[in-house]
PDB file with one MODEL, atoms N, CA, C and O in Angstrom:
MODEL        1
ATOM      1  N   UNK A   1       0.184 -52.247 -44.873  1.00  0.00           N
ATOM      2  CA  UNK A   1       1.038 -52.441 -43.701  1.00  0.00           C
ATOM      3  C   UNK A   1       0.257 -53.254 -42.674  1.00  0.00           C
ATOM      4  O   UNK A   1      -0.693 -52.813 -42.028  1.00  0.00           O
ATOM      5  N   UNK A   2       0.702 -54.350 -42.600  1.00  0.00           N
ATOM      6  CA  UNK A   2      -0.031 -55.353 -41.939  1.00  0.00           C
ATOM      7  C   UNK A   2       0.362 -55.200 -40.403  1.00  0.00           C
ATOM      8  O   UNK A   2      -0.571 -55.287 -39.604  1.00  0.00           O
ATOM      9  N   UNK A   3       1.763 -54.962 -39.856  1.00  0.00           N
ATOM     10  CA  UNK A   3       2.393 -54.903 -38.885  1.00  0.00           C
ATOM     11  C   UNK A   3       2.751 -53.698 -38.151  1.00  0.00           C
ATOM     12  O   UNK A   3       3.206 -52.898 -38.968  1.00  0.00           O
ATOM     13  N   UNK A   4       2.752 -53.139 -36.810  1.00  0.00           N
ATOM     14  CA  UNK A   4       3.243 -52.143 -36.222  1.00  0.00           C
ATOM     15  C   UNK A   4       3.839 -52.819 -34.724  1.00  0.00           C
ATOM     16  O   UNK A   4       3.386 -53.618 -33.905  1.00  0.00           O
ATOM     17  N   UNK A   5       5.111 -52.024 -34.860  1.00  0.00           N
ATOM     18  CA  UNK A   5       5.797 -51.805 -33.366  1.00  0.00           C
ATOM     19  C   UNK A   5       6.081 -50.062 -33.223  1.00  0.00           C
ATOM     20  O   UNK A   5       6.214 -49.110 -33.993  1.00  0.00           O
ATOM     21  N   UNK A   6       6.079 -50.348 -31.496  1.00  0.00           N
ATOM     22  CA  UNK A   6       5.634 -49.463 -31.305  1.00  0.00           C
ATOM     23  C   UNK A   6       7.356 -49.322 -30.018  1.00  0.00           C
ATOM     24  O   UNK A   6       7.593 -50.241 -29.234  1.00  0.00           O
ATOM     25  N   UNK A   7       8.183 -48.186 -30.092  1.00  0.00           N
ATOM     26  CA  UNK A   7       9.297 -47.687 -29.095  1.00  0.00           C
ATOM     27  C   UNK A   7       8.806 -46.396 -28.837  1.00  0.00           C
ATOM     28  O   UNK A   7       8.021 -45.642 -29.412  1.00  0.00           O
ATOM     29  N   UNK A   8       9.769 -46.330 -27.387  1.00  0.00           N
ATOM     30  CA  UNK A   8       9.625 -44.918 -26.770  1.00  0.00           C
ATOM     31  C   UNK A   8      11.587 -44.354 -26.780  1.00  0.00           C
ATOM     32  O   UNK A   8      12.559 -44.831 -26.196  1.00  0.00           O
ATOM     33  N   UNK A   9      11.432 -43.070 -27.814  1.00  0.00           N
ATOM     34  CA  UNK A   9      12.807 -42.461 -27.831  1.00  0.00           C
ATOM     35  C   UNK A   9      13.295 -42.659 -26.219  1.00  0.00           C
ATOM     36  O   UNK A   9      12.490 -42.929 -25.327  1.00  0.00           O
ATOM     37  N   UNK A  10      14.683 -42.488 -26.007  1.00  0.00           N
ATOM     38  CA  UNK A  10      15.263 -41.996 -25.038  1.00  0.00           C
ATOM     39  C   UNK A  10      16.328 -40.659 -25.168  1.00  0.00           C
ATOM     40  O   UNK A  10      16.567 -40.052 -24.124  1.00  0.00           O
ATOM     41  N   UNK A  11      16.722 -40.374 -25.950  1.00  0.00           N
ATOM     42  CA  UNK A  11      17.664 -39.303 -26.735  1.00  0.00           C
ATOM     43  C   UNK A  11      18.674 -39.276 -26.945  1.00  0.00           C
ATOM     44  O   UNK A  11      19.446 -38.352 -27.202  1.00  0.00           O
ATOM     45  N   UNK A  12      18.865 -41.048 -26.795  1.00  0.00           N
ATOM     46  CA  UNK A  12      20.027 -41.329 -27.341  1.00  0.00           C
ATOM     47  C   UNK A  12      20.418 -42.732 -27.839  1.00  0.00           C
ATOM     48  O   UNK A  12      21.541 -43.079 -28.204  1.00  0.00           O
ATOM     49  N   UNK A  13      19.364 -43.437 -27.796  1.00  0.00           N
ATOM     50  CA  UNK A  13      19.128 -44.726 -28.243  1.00  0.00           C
ATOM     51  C   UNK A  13      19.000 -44.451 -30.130  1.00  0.00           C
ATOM     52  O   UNK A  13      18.065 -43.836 -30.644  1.00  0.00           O
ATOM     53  N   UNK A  14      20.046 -45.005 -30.830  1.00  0.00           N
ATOM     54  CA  UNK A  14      19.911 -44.710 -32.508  1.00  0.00           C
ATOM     55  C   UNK A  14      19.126 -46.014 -33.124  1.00  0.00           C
ATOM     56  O   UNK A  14      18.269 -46.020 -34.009  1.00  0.00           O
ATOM     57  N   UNK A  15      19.680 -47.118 -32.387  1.00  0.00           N
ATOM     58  CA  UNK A  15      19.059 -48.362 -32.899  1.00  0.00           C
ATOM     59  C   UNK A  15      17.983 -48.982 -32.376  1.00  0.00           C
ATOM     60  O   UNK A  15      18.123 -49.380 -31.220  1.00  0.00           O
ATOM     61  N   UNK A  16      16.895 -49.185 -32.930  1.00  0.00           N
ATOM     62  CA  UNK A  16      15.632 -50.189 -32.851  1.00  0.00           C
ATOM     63  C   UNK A  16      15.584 -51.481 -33.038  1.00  0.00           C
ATOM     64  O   UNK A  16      16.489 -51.603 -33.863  1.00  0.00           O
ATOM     65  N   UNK A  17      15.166 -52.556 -32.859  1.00  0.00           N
ATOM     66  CA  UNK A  17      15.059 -53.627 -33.500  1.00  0.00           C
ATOM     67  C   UNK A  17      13.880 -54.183 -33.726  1.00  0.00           C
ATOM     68  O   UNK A  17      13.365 -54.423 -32.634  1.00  0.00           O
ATOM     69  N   UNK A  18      13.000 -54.602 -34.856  1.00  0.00           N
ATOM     70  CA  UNK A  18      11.844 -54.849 -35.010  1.00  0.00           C
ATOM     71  C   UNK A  18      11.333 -56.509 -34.163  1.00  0.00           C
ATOM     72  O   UNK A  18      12.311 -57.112 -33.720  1.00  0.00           O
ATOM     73  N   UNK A  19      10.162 -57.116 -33.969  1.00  0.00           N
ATOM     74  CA  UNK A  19      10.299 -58.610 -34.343  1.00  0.00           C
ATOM     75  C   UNK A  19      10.422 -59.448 -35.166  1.00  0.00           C
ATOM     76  O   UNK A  19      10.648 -60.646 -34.998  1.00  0.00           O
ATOM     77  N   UNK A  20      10.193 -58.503 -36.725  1.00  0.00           N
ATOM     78  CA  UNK A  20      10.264 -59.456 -37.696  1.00  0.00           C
ATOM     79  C   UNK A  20      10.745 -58.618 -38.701  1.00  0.00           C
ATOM     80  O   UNK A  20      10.580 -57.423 -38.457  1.00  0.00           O
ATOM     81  N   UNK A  21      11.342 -58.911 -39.858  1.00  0.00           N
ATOM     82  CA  UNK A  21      12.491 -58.201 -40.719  1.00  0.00           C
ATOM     83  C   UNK A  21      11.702 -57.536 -41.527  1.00  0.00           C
ATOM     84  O   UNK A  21      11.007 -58.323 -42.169  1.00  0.00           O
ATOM     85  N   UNK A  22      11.477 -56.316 -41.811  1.00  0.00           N
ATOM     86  CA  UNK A  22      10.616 -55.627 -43.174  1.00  0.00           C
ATOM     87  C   UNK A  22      10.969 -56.239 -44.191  1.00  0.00           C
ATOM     88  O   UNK A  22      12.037 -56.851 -44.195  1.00  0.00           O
ATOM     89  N   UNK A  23      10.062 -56.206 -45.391  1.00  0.00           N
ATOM     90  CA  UNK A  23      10.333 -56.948 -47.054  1.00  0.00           C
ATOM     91  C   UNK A  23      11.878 -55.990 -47.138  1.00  0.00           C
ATOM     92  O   UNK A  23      13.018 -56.418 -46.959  1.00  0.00           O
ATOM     93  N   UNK A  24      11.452 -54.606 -47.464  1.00  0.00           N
ATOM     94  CA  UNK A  24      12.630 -54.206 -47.671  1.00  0.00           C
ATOM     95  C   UNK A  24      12.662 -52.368 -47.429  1.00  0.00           C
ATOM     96  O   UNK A  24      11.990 -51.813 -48.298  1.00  0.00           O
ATOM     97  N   UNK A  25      13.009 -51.846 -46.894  1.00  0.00           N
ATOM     98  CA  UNK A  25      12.904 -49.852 -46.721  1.00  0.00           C
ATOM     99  C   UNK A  25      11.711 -49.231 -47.472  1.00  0.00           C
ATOM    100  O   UNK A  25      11.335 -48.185 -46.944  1.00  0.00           O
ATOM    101  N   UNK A  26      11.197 -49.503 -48.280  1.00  0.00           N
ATOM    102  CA  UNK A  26      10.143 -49.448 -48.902  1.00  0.00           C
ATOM    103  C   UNK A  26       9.073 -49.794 -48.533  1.00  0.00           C
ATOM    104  O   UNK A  26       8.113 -49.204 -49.029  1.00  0.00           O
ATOM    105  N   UNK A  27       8.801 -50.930 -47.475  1.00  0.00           N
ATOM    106  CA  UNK A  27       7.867 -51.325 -47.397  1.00  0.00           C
ATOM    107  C   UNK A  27       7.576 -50.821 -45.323  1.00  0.00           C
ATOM    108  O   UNK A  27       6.980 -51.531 -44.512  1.00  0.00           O
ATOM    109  N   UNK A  28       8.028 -49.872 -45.124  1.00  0.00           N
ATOM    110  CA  UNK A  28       8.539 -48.887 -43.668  1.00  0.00           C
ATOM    111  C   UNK A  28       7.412 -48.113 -43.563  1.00  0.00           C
ATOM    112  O   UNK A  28       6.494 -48.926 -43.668  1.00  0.00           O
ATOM    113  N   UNK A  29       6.968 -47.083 -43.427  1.00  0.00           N
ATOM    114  CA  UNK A  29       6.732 -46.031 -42.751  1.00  0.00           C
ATOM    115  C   UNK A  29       6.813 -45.896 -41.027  1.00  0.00           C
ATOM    116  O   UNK A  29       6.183 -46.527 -40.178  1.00  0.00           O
ATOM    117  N   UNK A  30       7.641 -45.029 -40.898  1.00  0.00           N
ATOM    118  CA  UNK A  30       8.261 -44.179 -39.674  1.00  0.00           C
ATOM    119  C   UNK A  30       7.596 -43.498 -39.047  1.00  0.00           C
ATOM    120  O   UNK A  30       7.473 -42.468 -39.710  1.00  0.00           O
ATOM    121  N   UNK A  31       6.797 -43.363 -37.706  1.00  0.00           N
ATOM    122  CA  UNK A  31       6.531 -42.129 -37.112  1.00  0.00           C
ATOM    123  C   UNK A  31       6.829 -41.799 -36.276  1.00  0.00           C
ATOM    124  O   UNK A  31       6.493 -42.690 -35.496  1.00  0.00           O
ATOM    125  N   UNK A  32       7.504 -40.715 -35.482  1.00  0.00           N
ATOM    126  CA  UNK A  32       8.260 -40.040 -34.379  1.00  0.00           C
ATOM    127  C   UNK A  32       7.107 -39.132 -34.263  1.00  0.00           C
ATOM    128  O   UNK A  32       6.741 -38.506 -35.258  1.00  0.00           O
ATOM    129  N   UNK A  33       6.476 -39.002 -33.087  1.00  0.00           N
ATOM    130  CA  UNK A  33       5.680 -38.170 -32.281  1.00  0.00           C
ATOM    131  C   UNK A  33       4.254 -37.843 -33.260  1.00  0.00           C
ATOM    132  O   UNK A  33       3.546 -36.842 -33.155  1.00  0.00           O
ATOM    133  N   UNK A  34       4.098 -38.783 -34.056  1.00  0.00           N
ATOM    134  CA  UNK A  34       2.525 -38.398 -34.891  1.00  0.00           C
ATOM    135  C   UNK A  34       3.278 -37.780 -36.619  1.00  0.00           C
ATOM    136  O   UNK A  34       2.667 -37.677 -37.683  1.00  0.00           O
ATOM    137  N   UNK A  35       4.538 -37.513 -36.382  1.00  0.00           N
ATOM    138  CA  UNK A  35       5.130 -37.226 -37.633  1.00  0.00           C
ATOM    139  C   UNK A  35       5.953 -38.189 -38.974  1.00  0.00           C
ATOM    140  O   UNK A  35       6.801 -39.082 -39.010  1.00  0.00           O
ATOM    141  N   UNK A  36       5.389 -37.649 -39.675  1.00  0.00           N
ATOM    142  CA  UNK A  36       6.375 -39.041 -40.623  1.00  0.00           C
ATOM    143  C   UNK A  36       7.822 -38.747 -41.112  1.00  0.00           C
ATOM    144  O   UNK A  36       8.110 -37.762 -41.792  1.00  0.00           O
ATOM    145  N   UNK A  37       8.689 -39.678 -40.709  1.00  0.00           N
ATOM    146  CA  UNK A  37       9.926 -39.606 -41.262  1.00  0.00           C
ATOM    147  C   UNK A  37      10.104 -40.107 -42.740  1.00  0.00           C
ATOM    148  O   UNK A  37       9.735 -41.199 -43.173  1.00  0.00           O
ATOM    149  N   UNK A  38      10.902 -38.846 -43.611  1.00  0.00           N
ATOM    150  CA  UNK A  38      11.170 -39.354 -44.724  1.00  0.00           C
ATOM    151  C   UNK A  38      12.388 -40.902 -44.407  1.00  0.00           C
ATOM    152  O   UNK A  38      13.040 -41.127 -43.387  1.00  0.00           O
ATOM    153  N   UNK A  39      12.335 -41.584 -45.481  1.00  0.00           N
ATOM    154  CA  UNK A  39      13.185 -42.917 -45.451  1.00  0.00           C
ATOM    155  C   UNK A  39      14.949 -42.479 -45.366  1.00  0.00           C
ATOM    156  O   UNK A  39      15.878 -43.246 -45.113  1.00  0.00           O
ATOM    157  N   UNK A  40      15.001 -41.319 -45.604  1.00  0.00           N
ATOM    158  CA  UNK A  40      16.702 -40.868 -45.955  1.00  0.00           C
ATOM    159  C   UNK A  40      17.117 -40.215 -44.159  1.00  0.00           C
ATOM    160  O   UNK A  40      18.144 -39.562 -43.972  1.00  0.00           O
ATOM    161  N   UNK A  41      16.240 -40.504 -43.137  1.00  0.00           N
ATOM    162  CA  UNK A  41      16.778 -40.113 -42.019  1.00  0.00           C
ATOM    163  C   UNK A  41      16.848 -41.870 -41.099  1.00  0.00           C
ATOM    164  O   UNK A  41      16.722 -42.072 -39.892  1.00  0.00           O
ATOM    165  N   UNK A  42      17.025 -42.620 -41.923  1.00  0.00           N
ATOM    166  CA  UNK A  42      16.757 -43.787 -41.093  1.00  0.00           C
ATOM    167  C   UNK A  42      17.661 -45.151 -42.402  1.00  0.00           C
ATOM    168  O   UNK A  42      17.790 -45.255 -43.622  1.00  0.00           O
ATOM    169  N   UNK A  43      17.961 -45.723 -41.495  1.00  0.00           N
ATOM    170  CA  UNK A  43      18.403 -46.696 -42.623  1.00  0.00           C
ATOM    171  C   UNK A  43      17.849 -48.575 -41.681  1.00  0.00           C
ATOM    172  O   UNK A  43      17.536 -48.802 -40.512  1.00  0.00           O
ATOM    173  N   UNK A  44      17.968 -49.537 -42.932  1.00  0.00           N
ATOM    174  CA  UNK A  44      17.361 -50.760 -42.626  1.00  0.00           C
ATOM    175  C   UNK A  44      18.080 -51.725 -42.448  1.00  0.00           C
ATOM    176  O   UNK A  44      18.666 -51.827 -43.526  1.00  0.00           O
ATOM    177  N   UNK A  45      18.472 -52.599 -41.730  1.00  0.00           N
ATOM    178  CA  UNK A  45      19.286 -53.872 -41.740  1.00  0.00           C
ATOM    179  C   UNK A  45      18.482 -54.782 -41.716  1.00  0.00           C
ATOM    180  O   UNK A  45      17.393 -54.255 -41.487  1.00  0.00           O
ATOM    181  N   UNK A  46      18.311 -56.327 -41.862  1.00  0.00           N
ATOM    182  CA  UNK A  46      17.584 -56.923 -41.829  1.00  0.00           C
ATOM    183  C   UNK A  46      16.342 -56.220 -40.452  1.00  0.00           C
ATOM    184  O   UNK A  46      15.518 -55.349 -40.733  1.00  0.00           O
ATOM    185  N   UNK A  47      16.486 -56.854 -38.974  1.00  0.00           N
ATOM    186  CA  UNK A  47      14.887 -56.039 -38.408  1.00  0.00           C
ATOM    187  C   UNK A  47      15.627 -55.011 -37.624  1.00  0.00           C
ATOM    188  O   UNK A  47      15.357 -54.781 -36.445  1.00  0.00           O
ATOM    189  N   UNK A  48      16.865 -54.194 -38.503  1.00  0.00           N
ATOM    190  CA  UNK A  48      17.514 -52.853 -36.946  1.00  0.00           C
ATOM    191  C   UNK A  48      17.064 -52.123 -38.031  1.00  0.00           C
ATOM    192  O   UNK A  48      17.063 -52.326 -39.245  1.00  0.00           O
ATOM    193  N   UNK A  49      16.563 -50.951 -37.100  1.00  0.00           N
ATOM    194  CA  UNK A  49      16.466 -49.849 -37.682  1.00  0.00           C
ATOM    195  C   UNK A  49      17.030 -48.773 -37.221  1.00  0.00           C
ATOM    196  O   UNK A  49      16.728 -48.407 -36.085  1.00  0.00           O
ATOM    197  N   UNK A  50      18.006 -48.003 -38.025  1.00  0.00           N
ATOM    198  CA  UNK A  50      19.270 -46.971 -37.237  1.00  0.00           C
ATOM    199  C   UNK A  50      18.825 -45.811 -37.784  1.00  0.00           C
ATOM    200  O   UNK A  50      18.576 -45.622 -38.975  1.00  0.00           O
ATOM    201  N   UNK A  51      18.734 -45.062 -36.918  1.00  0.00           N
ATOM    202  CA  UNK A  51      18.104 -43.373 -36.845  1.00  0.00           C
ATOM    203  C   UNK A  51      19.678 -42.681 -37.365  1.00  0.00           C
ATOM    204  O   UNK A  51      20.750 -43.103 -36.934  1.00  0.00           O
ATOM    205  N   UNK A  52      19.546 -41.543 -38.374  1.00  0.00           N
ATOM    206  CA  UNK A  52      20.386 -40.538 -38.439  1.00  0.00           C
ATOM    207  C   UNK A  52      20.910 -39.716 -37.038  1.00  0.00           C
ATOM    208  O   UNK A  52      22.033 -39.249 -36.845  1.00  0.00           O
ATOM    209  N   UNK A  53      19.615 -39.686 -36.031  1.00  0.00           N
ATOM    210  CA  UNK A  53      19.789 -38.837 -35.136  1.00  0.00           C
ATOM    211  C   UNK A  53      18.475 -39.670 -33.781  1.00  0.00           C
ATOM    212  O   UNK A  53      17.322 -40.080 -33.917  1.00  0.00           O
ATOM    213  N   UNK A  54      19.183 -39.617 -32.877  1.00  0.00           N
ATOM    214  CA  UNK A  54      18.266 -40.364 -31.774  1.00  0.00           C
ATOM    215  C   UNK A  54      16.707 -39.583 -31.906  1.00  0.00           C
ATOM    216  O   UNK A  54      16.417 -38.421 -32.189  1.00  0.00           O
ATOM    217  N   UNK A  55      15.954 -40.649 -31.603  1.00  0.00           N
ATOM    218  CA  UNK A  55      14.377 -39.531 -31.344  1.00  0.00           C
ATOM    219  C   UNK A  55      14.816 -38.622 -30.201  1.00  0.00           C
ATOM    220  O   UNK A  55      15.941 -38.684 -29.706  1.00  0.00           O
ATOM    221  N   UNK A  56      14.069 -37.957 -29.895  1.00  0.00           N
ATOM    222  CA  UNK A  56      14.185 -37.885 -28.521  1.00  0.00           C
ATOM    223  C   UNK A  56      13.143 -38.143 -27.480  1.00  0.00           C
ATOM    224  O   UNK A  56      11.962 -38.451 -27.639  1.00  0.00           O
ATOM    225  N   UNK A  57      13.969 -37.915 -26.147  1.00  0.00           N
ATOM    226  CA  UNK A  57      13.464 -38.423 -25.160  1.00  0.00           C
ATOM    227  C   UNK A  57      11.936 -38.114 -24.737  1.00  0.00           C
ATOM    228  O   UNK A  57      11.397 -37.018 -24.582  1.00  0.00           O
ATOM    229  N   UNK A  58      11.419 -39.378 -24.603  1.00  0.00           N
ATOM    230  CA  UNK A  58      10.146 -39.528 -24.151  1.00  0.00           C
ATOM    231  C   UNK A  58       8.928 -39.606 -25.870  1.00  0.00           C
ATOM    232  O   UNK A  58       7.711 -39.759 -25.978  1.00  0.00           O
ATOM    233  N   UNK A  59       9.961 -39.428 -26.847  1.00  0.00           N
ATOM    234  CA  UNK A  59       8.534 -39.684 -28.145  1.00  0.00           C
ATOM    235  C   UNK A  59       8.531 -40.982 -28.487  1.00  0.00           C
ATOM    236  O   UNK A  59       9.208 -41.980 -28.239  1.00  0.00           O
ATOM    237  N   UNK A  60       7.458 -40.664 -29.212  1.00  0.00           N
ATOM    238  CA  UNK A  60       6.537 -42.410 -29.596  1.00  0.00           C
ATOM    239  C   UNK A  60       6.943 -42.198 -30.724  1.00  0.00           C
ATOM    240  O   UNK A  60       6.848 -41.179 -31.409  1.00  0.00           O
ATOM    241  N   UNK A  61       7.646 -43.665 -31.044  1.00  0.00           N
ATOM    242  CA  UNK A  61       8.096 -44.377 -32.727  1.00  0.00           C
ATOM    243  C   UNK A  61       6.985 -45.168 -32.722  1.00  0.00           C
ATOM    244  O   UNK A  61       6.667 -45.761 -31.692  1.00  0.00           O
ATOM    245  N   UNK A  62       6.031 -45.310 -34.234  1.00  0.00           N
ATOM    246  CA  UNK A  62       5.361 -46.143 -34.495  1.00  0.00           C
ATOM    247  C   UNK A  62       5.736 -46.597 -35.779  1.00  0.00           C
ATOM    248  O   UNK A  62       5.323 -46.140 -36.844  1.00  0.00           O
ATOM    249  N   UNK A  63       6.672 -47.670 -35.599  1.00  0.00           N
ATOM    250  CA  UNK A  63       6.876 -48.444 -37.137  1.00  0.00           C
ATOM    251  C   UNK A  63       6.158 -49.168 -37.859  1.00  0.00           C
ATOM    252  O   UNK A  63       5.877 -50.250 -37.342  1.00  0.00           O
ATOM    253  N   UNK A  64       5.658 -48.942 -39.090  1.00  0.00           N
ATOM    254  CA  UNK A  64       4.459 -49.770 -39.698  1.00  0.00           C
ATOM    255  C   UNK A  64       4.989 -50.394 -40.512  1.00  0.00           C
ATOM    256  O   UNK A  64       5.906 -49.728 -40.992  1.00  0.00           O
ATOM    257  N   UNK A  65       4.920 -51.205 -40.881  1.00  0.00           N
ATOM    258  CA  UNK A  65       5.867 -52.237 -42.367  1.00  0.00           C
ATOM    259  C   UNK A  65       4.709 -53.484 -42.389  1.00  0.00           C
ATOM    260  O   UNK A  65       3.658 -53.674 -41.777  1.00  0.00           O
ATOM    261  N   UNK A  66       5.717 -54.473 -43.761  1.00  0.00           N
ATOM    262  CA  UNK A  66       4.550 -55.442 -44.235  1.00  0.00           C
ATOM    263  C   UNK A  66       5.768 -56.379 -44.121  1.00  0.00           C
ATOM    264  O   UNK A  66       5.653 -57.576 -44.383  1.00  0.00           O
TER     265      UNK A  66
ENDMDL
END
């Protein structure tokens, strides 16, 4: 994982948008507050990334991808 962005939940914000498009969901790892999200609570569009359920307010997303 060559790349990380980095959001702050609000608790109700579902969509992210990266700067640059992941290869493909596979190539993701997710973290909400130091924790890793499995891939089945999040889905990929080219660079949006849509949460099952908002983070919440005030945690750190650290998206890592290649």
């Amino acid at each position: 994982f060559n790349l990380v962005s980095n959001f702050t939940g609000d608790g109700t914000q579902t969509i992210f948008v990266l700067p640059l498009s992941p290869v493909n969901e596979n190539s993701t790892q997710i973290y909400i507050n130091g924790v890793y999200q499995n891939k089945n609570t999040y889905s990929l569009a080219n660079a949006s990334i849509t949460f099952s359920e908002a983070p919440p307010t005030t945690s750190k997303i650290e998206v890592m991808y290649n």
